[in-house]
C-alpha positions as CSV (number, residue, x, y, z in Angstrom):
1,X,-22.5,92.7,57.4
2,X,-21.8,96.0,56.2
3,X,-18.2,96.7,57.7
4,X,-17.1,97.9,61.5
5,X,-18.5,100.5,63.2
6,X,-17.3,102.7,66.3
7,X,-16.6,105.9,68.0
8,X,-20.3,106.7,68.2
9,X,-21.2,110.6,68.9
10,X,-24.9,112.1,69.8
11,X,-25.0,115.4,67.8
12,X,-25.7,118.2,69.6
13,X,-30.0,117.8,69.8
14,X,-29.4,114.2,70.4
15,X,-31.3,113.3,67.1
16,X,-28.4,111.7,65.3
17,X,-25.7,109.8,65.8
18,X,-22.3,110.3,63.9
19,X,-19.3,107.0,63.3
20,X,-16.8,105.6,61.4
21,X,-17.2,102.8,59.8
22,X,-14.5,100.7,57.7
23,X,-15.1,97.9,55.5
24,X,-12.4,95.8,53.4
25,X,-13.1,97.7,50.1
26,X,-12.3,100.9,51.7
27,X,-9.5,100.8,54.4
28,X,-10.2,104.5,55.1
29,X,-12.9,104.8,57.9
30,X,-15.4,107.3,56.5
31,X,-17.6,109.3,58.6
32,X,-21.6,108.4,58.8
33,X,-24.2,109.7,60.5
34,X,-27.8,108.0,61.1
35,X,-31.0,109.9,62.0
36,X,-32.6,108.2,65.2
37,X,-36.5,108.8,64.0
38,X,-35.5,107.6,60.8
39,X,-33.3,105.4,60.6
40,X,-31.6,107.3,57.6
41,X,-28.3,106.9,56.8
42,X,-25.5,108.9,54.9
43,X,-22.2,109.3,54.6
44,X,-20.0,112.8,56.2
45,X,-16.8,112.5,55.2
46,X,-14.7,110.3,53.2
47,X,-11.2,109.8,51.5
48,X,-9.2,111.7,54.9
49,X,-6.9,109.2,56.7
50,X,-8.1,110.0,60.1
51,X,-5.7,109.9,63.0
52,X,-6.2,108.3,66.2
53,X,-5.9,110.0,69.6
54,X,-4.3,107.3,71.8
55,X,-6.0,103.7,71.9
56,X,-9.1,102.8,69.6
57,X,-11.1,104.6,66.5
58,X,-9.7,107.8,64.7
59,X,-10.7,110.6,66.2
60,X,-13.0,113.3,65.2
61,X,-15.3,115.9,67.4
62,X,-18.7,117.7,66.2
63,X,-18.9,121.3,67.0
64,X,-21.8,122.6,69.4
65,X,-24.1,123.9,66.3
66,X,-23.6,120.3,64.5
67,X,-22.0,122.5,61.6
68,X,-18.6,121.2,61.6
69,X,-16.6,118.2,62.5
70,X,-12.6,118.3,63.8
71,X,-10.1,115.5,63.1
72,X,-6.6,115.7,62.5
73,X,-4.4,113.8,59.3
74,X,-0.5,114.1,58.6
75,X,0.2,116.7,56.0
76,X,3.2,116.6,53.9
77,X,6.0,117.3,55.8
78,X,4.9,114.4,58.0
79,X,3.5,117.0,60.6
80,X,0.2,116.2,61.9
81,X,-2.7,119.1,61.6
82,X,-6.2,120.1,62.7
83,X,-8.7,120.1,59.6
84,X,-11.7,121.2,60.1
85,X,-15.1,120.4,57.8
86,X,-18.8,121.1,57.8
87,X,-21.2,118.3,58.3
88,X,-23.4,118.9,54.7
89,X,-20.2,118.3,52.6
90,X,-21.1,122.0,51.5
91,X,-17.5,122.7,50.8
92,X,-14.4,121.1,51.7
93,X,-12.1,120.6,54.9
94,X,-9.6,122.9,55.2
95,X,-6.2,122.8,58.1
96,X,-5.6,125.0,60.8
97,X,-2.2,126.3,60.0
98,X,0.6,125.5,62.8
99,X,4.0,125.7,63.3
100,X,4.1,122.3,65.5
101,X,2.5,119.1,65.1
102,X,-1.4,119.3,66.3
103,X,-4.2,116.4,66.5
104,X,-7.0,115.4,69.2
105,X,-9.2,119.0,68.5
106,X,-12.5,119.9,70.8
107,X,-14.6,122.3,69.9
108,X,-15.4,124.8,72.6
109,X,-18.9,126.1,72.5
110,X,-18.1,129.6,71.0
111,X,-16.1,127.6,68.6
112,X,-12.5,127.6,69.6
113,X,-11.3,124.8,69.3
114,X,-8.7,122.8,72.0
115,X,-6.2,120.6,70.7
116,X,-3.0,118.8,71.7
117,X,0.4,120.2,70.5
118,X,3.9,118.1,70.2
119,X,6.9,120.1,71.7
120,X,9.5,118.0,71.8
121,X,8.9,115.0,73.7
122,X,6.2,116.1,75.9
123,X,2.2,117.2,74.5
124,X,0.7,119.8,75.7
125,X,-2.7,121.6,75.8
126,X,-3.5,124.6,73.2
127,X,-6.6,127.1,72.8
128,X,-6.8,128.0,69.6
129,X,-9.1,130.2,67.0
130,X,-10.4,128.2,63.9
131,X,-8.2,130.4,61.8
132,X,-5.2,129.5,63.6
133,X,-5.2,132.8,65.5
134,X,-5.0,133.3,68.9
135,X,-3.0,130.6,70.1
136,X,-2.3,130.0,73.9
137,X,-1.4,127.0,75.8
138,X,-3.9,126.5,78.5
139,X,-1.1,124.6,81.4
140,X,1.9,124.0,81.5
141,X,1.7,120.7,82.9
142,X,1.9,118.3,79.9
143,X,-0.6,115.1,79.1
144,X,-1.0,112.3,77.5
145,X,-3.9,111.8,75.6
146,X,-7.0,114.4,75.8
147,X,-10.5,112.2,76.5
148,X,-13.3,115.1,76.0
149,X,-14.4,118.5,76.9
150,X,-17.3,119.4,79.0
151,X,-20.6,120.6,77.2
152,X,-20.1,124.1,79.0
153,X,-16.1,124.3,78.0
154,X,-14.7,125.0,81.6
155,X,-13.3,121.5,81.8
156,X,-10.7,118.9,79.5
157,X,-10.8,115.4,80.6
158,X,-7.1,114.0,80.0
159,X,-4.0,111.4,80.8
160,X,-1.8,112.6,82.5
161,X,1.3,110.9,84.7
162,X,0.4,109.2,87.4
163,X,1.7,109.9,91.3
164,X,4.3,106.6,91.4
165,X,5.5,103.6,90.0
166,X,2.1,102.0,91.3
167,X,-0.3,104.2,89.5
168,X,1.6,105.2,86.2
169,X,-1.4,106.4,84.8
170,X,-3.9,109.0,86.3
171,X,-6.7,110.8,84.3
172,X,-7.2,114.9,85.7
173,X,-10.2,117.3,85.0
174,X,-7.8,120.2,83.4
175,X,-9.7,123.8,83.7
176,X,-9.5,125.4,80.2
177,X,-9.3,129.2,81.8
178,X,-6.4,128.3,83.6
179,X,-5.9,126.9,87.4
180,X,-5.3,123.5,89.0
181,X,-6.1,120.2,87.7
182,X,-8.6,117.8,89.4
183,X,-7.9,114.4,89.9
184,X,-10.6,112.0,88.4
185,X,-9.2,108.9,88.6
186,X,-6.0,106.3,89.0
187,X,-4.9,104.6,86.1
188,X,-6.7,104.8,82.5
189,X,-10.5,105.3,83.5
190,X,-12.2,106.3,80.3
191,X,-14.6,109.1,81.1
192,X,-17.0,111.5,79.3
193,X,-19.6,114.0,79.6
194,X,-23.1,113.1,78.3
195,X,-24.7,116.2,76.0
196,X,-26.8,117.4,78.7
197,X,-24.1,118.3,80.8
198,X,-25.2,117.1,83.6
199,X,-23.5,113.6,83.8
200,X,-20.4,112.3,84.0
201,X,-19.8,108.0,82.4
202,X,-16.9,107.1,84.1
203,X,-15.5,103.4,83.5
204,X,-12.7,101.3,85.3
205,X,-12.3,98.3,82.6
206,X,-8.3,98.0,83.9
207,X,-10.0,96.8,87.9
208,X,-11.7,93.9,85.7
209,X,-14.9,96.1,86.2
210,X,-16.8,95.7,82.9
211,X,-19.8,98.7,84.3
212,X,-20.1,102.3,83.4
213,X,-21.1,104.6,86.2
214,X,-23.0,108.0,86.1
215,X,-22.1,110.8,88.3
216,X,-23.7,113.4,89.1
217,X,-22.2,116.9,87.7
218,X,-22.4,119.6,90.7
219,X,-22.1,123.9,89.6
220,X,-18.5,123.1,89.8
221,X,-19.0,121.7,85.8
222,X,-17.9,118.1,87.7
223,X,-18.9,115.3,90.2
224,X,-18.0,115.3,93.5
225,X,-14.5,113.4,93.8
226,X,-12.1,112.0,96.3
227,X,-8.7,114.4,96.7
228,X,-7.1,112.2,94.6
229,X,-9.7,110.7,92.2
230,X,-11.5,107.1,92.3
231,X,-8.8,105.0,92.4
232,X,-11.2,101.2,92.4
233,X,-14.6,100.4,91.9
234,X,-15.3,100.1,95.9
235,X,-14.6,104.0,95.9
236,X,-18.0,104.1,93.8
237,X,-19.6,101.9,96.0
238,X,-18.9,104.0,99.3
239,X,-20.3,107.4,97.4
240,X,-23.2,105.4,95.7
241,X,-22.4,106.1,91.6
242,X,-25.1,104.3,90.1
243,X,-24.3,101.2,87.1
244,X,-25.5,102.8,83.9
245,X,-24.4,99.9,81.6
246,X,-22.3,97.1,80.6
247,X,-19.1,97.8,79.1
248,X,-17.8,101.8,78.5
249,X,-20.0,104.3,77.2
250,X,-18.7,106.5,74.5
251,X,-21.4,109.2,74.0
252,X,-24.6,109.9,76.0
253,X,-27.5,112.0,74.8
254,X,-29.6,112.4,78.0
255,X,-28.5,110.7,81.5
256,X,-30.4,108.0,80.2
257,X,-29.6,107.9,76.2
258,X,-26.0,106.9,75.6
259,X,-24.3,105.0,72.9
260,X,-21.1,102.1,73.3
261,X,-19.4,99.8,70.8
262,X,-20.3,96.1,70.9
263,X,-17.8,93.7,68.8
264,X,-18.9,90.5,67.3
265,X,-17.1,88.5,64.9
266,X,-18.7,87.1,61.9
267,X,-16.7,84.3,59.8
268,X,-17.2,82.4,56.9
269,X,-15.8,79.2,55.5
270,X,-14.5,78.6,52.1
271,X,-14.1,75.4,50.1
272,X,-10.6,76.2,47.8
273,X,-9.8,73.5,45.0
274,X,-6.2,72.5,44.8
275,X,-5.8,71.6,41.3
């Protein structure tokens, strides 16, 4: 009754959960958080036109301290930059300052940050300080749209091209110190870390699979995969993934504490005289 909410994100402890939430007085989706032994509620930020990062909510990321929040907004010129703004409304956000159009920031656990850069046609991954220093891409291999970082930083979760025609789509593992990407999966699997570290959610909604899974995370920073990633839902079966939940998880906690969007509609009728 209050609005939408999505985009749900654990913070760091797991003891509250940040998301936007839009009504129709304010078109704006403001950032809210809500303490779990409490029940407390606040608003974060307000009055920044968030931008997505590919389908769904706005995007935004919570550093590994809880301090600070990452989102991105068009500035200007039209160009799209990283801002970057603490958590207690303490002061205000301020832009990491770029030559080239930047949105879909992580924060990295000694808070760098990685985001996705626009050159030319193609995006590609960049490491970056918070001060804008430092700047270095991290492959060569352009993507798509970046899905999360791992708690420990060694790994980005993105879309990327697919192999053929058949599989247009693909999501990789991409090592943030450089190296070769993993395959994760065919087509548009969404997939996350929980805060633990220690599992990965991994959904296949596109199959007509409606589950979340939880793998296993080995000292490798991710599951054991097939060479070319779980391309269908019997691929699960045959390694054993255990069914976490209904529908796709967004954020997890613990292995066992995980948050996902549910829609509903609510509509009311209204009796309009004519005359």
């Amino acid at each position: 009754s209050e609005g939408s909410a999505g985009a749900p994100q654990f913070s760091p402890d797991s003891q509250k959960l940040y998301y936007l939430r839009s009504n129709g007085q304010n078109a704006r989706a403001e950032l809210w958080v809500t303490d779990l032994a409490s029940g407390a509620s606040k608003v974060v930020l307000s009055g920044y036109s968030l931008r997505t990062c590919g389908l769904g909510w706005q995007h935004f990321a919570l550093s590994s301290d809880g301090a600070e929040i990452a989102f991105s907004m068009q500035d200007k010129s039209g160009l799209s930059k990283v801002w970057i703004a603490p958590t207690d409304r303490r002061s205000a956000a301020t832009a990491i300052k770029s030559q080239t159009s930047d949105d879909c920031a992580f924060f990295l656990p000694n808070g760098d940050l990685v985001l996705r850069a626009v050159e030319g046609e193609q995006n590609f991954l960049y490491r970056v300080k918070p001060d804008g220093t430092e700047r270095r891409k991290i492959s060569d291999k352009p993507i798509l749209d970046p899905y999360s970082v791992s708690p420990d930083g060694r790994w980005l979760l993105a879309v990327t091209r697919g192999p053929d025609a058949a599989h247009p789509y693909s999501v990789a593992a991409v090592p943030v110190d450089g190296g070769p990407n993993v395959p994760v999966c065919m087509g548009l699997c969404p997939a996350t870390w929980d805060r633990s570290g220690k599992s990965l959610y991994l959904s296949l909604p596109r199959s007509g699979d409606k589950n979340t899974y939880v793998l296993s995370v080995q000292h490798s920073g991710l599951p054991n995969l097939p060479p070319n990633g779980i391309s269908s839902p019997e691929d699960l079966i045959k390694i054993k993934v255990p069914v976490v939940a209904p529908g796709v998880i967004e954020s997890g906690g613990t292995p066992t504490f995980y948050a996902y969007t549910r829609t509903t509609v609510r509509r009311n009728l209204y009796r309009i005289p004519l005359s």
